[in-house]
C-alpha positions, 0 to 999 in steps of 0.5 A: 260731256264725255270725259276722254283725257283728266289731269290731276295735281299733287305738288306737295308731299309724300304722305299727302299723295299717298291720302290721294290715292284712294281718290285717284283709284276712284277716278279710274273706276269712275272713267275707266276709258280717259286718259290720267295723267298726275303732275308731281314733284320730282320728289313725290312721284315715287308714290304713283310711278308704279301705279296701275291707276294713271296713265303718265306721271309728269314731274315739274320741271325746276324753274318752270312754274306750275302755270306754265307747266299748266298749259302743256296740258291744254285740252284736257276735258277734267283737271283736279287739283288734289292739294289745297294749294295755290301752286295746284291751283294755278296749274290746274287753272292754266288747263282750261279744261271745262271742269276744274276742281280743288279745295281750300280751308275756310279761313283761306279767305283770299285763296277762296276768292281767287278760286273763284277764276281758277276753278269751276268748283271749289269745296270748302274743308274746316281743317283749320288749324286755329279753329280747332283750337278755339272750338273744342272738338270740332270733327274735321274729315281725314284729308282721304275723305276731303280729296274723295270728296273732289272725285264725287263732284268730279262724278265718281259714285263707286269709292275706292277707300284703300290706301293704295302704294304698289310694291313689286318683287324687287323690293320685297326681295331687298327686305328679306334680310329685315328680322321678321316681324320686327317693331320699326321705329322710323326716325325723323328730327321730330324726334330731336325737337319740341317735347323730344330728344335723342336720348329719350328716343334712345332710353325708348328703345330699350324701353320696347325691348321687353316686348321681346320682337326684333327692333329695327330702325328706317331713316331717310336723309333727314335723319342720318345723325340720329341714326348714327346716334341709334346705331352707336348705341346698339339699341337696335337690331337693325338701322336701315337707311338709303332705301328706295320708295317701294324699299321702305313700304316693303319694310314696313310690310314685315313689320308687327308694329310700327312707331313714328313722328313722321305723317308720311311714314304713318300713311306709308304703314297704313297703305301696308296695313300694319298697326301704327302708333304715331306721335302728333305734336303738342300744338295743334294736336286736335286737327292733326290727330283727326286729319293724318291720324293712320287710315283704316288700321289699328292704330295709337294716336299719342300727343307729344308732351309740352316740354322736354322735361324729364318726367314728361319725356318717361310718360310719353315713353310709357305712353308708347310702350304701353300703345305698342303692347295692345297693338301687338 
């Protein structure tokens, strides 16, 4: 069957779309002359409204359900939906397109039956949390080589493996000012919660002073009184909020090294190439640190500490200092 016109689906989150993209290249590569569009969310469609590898982007309108949505792409010869997720699903499965592809995790047991209606093809991921914590070391597939697997069975035979975030002139332009090579600790409220606390996050940046690069702070909305907390204090050289997409990679670009708790800032630095140590919580660390670890960069993958208590907060902040050192 010739493939002219393919639908992809990505609902969820930014850093998730960002794992997508090396199967979207691939997708491209494999049908060079079809027609992608990818369906998003109003809020991750950042990450491919610039790309050279779709065709369209179609946002999910509020209050229109993604099965409805579905069916505005009727005739579609391929549809895959890139999250394992119901709402990607259904939406995909609302197409009817001949060929409908996706993937769910082992212990789903109700998604994988009724996968069985909505897709022609389902893979079967063991990225489950519960699992990895009662099998000691089980291997679970970073989540960009779980969504190329669907590009495989889709039939693409060359991959793309980069991370692929597109950043023009513009939003190079906006960074100029950023100091150069600067350490970027990209704030979230992770950093507030669950074996970490603003002061800690405080006493961190003078910490990483002695390694005597600029240090600079990235926040989004979800983290404006903690940048006000950084900012009050003046343990940064720069915090930077309110910046567009391709702002925030273009920071991130410029930077020697970058610190985060947040899986999206980490696969925005790995799509950049820049060294990235990350913060994984305590719980269910052993399939997280596999599945979002940073991509195809140097990289330090740290375990946040069980408690808030003093002594564990210093170790983990030597943990990172120390981490950031090798990668500079």
């Amino acid at each position: 069957m010739s493939i002219r016109r393919i639908l992809l689906s990505r609902l969820d989150r930014v850093g998730d779309l960002i794992l997508s993209t090396p199967a979207i290249a691939t997708l491209r590569r494999a049908f060079p002359d079809a027609h992608i569009t990818i369906a998003c969310s109003g809020y991750n469609a950042v990450v491919v409204e610039k790309s050279p590898d779709v065709d369209a982007v179609a946002c999910l309108p509020a209050r229109v359900t993604p099965r409805d949505f579905g069916r505005h792409f009727r005739g579609v010869d391929l549809a895959i939906a890139l999250a394992p997720n119901a709402a990607d699903m259904r939406l995909v499965a609302a197409t009817r397109a001949p060929r409908r592809i996706g993937y769910t995790y082992e212990r789903r047991y109700l998604t994988r039956v009724v996968a069985r209606h909505w897709l022609t093809d389902c893979l079967i991921s063991n990225a489950d949390p519960e699992s990895c914590e009662r099998v000691p070391h089980r291997v679970v597939m970073h989540e960009v080589n779980q969504v190329l697997a669907l590009a495989q069975r889709a039939g693409a035979t060359e991959i793309v493996p980069d991370l692929r975030v597109v950043i023009d002139e513009s939003d190079r332009a906006a960074a100029t000012d950023f100091p150069p090579d600067p350490i970027i600790v990209h704030l979230g409220r992770r950093w507030t919660e669950h074996g970490s606390t603003t002061a800690s996050l405080l006493a961190l940046f003078r910490e990483l002073r002695p390694l005597g690069r600029p240090l600079v702070a990235t926040y989004g909305a979800d983290a404006v009184e903690l940048a006000d907390a950084v900012r009050a204090a003046g343990v940064a050289d720069r915090v930077a909020g309110g910046l567009t997409f391709g702002q925030w990679a273009a920071a991130f670009e410029r930077a020697a090294a970058i610190v985060t708790i947040d899986t999206g800032a980490t696969h925005v630095a790995s799509a950049v190439k820049r060294p990235t140590v990350v913060l994984f919580e305590h719980t269910y660390f052993w399939l997280n640190s596999q599945e979002w670890s940073p991509y195809r960069v140097p990289n330090a993958v740290l375990r946040k500490p069980p408690t808030d208590a003093p002594d564990a907060l210093q170790a983990s902040r030597a943990e990172i200092v120390a981490a950031v050192a090798r990668l500079l």
